[in-house]
N, C-alpha and C positions, 0 to 999 in steps of 0.2 A: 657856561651853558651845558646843561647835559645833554648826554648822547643821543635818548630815546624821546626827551620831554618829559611836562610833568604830572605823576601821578599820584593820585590818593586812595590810600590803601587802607579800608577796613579793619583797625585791629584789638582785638578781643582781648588779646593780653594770652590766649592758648597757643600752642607750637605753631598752629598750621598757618594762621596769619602774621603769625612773628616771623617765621621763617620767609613766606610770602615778600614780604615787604624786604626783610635782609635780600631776598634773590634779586629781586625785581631792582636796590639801592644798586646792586655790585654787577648787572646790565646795563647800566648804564642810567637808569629813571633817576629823576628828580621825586625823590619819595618822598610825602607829605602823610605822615599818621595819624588817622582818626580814629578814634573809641566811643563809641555812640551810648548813653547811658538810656536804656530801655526802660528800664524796670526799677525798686527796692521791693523787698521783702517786709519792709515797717509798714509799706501801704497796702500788704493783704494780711496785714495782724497776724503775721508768724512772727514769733522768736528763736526763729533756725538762724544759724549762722548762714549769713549772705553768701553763698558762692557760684560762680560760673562769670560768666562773660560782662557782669553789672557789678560784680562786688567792687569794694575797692582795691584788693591787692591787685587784680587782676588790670585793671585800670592805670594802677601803679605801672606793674610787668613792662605792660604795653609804653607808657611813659619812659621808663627807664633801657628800655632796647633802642626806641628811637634814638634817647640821649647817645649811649653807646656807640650808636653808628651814623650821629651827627644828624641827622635829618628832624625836620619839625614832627610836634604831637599835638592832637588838640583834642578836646573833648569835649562833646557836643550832647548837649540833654533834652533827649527826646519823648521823654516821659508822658507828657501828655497828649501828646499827636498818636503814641503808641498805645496808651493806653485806652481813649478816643475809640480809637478804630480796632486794633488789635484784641484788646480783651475785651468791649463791649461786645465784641461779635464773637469770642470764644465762648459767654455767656449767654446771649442770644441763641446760638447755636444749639446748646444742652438744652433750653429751655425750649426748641422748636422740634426737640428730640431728634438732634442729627448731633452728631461725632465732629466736631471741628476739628480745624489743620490750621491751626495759627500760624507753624512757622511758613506756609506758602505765605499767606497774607500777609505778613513784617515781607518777607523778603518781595512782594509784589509792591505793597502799597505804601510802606516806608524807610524800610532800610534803601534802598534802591533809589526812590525818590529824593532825600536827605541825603544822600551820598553825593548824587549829581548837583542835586542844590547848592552844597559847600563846595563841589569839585568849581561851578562852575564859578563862584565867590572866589576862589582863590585860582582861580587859570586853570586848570587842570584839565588836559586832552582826557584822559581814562582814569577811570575807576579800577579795582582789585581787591578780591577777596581773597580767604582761602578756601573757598571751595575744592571739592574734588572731584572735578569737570573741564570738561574741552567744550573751546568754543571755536568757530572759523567762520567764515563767509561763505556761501552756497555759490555754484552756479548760476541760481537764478538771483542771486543779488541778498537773500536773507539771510540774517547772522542763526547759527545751526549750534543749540547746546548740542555736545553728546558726552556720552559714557567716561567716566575718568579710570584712569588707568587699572586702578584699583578697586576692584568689583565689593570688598567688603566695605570700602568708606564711600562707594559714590555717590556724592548727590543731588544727580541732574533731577531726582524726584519732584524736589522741593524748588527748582527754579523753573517748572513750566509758566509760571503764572510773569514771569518777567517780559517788558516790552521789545519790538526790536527798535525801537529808539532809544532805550536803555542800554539792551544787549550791544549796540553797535561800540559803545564807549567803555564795555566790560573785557576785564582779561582775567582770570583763571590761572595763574601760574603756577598750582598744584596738579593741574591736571593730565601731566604724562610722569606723575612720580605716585609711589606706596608710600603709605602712612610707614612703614617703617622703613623706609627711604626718608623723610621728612624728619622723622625722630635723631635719624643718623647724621643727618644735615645739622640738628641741632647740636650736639653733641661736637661734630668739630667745629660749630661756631663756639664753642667754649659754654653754651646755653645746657649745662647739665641739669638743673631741677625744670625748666622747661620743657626738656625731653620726658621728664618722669611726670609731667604733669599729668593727674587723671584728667579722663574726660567725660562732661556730663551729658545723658541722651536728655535728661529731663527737660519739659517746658520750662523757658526760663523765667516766668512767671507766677508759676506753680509751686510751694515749697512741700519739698518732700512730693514730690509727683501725686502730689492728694488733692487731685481734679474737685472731690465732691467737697471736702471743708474747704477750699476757695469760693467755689459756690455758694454753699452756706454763711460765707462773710461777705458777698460781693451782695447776696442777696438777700437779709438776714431773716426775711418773712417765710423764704422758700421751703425750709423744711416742713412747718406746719402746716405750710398751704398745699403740699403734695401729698403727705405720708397717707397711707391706708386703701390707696388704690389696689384695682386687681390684676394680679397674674392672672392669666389664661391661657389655655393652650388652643394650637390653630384651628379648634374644633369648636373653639367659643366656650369651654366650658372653665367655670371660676376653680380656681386650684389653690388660692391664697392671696394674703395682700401682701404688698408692698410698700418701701420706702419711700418711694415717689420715684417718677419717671424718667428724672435726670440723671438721676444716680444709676442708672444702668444702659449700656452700651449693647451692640449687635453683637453676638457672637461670644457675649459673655457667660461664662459657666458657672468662678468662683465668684463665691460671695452672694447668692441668691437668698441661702438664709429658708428654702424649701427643700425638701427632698420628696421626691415623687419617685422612688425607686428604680429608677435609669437615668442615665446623665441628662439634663437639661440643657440649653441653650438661649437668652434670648433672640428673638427669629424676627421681631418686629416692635418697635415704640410706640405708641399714639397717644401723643400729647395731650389733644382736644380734650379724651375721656380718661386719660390718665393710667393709663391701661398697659405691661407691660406684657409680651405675646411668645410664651416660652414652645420649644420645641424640640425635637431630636436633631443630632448635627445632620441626618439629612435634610433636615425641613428650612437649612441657613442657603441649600445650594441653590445658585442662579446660573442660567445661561447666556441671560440678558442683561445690561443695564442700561442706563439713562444717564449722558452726563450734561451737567449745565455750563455756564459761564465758561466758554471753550477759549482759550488764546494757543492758536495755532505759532510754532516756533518755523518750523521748516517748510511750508509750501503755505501760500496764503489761503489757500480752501482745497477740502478733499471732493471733489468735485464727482467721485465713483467710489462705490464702494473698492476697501482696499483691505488685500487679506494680509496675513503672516505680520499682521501687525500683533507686537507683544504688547499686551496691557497690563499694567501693576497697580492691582486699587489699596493698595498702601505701603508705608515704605521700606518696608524689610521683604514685601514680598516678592520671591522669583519671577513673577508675572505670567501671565498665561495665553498662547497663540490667539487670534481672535480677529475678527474682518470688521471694523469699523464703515458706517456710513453717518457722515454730518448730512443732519434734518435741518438749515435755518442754523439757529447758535446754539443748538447741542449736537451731542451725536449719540449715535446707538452703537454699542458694541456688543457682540456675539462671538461667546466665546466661545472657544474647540470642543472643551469640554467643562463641564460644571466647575462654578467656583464657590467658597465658601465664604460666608459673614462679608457681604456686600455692603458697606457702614455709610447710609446720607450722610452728607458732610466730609467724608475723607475722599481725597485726591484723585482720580483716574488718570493714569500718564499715560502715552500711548509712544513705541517705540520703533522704528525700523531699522533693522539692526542696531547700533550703537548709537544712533541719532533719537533723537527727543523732538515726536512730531510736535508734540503739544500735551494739555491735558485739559484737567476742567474738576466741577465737583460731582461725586454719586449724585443722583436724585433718588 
């Protein structure tokens, strides 16, 4: 009987979850390894060599540590539940002219859900990733992501959209260590090429992070049916055409393909008329946003507006002070002071201090 009970632990075949599962084996858990197959690269007609968290050596990796350190590994193929939800709505998304955030939605609507499903097939009290986040229980009774130790790898970003009937069975045991803490860990586990393992930021869906020839295979009519719309600037006047709609993002500069003798910006999308809405970088700044689909982590509703709350609308960004008030199932945030390339579709998190009130998506 082990010490702690038995868990199942997430693993990618990368350091952070390798290492994860080794911690969590030599605490005393009954560790049980899973590797969840997301994706191939044959089903978006690339011929890049497969690599990140779905190839197969990776798969392998993950197989052969469990071996190692005795515990089961299983591999579980989720391809078409992922792909279902996951990429239909990453492409839906472009095509509605909003900036998608895939990895919230895997980690909301499938990794999470397929974790517990097999956790609970095979006995398993909790689940475990490698995450780079803290979790606890509130005072008032609700489970509280917050900030992982490590301010350049955290990322409680990408876990607002998680439940707390989920969260209640999640552990995090990267979360009071540095990634090069974690490295170091590997290395006297005798794990030397998985300490040197690169890491990839890219969609793992994506080959070669080239959002728009995905598109253009997922879609195959879409090029045609877009190309030759107009630029315009936010004075309504036609300045050139364009490649079609999808293929440009908020806040994008390169790659316009026009030159109008001062730096450009796109400032706005509109799908309907195909129309992309170029501007100067101050024409990107907001003070205000709109977020939708809210899932509250730490207080079950903000009941008053609530200031010195730091918001991050995407995920490298340092975020910015701002007083939130939830309307019904969005909220409005107002920020301290102007923010730049505000992107429908990507993330709004809201933070107080180190804790992860919640988030939602731009509108």
């Amino acid at each position: 009987m082990s010490k702690h009970g038995r868990i199942l632990v997430a693993m990618s075949g990368g350091v952070d979850s390798s290492v994860a599962s080794v911690m969590l084996h030599e605490q005393g858990y009954e560790v049980i390894g899973l590797t969840m197959k997301t994706w191939d690269y044959a089903t978006s007609g690339s011929d890049s060599k497969e690599t990140g968290c779905c190839s197969l050596d990776s798969i392998n990796d993950a197989r052969t540590l469990a071996v190692n350190y005795g515990f089961p590994h299983y591999i579980l193929d989720i391809r078409d539940e992922f792909g279902d939800f996951v990429i239909d709505n990453f492409v839906d998304e472009y095509l509605a002219g909003r900036t998608p955030n895939p990895c919230v939605l895997c980690n909301t609507h499938i990794k999470w859900e397929a974790l517990l499903k097999r956790a609970n097939k095979l006995d398993c009290e909790f689940i475990a990733t490698g995450h780079y986040a803290n979790i606890r229980q509130h005072d008032n009774g609700r489970y509280v992501i917050s900030k992982g130790k490590d301010e350049n790898k955290d990322q409680s970003y990408v876990l607002w959209g998680v439940s707390q009937e989920n969260l209640k069975r999640t552990k995090f045991p990267l979360g009071s260590f540095s990634k090069a803490e974690i490295k170091q860990m590997a290395l006297d586990m005798g794990q030397e090429e998985l300490a040197k393992k690169s890491e990839s930021y890219e969609i793992c869906f994506v080959p070669e992070n080239d959002y728009r020839s995905f598109l253009k295979h997922r879609v195959p009519e879409l090029e045609n049916q877009v190309a030759g719309g107009n630029f315009i600037l936010t004075n309504g006047m036609v300045v050139g055409q364009h490649k079609g709609y999808p293929f440009y993002t908020i806040g994008q500069r390169k790659g316009l393909g026009i030159a109008l003798g001062e730096p450009m910006f796109v400032t706005q999308i509109l799908p309907e008329s195909n129309t992309v809405v170029l501007g100067r970088a101050d024409e990107l700044e907001r003070t205000e946003a709109m977020v939708r689909n809210l899932n509250l982590i730490k207080y079950e509703r903000i009941d008053e507006p609530m200031n010195d709350v730091v918001t991050k609308i995407r995920y490298k960004d340092a975020g910015t002070l701002s007083t939130i008030v939830q309307e019904k199932d969005n909220m409005r945030v107002v920020f301290d002071h102007a923010v730049s390339a505000i992107a429908p579709g990507q993330s709004a998190v809201f933070y107080e201090g180190n804790d992860l009130l919640g988030g939602g998506f731009l509108m």
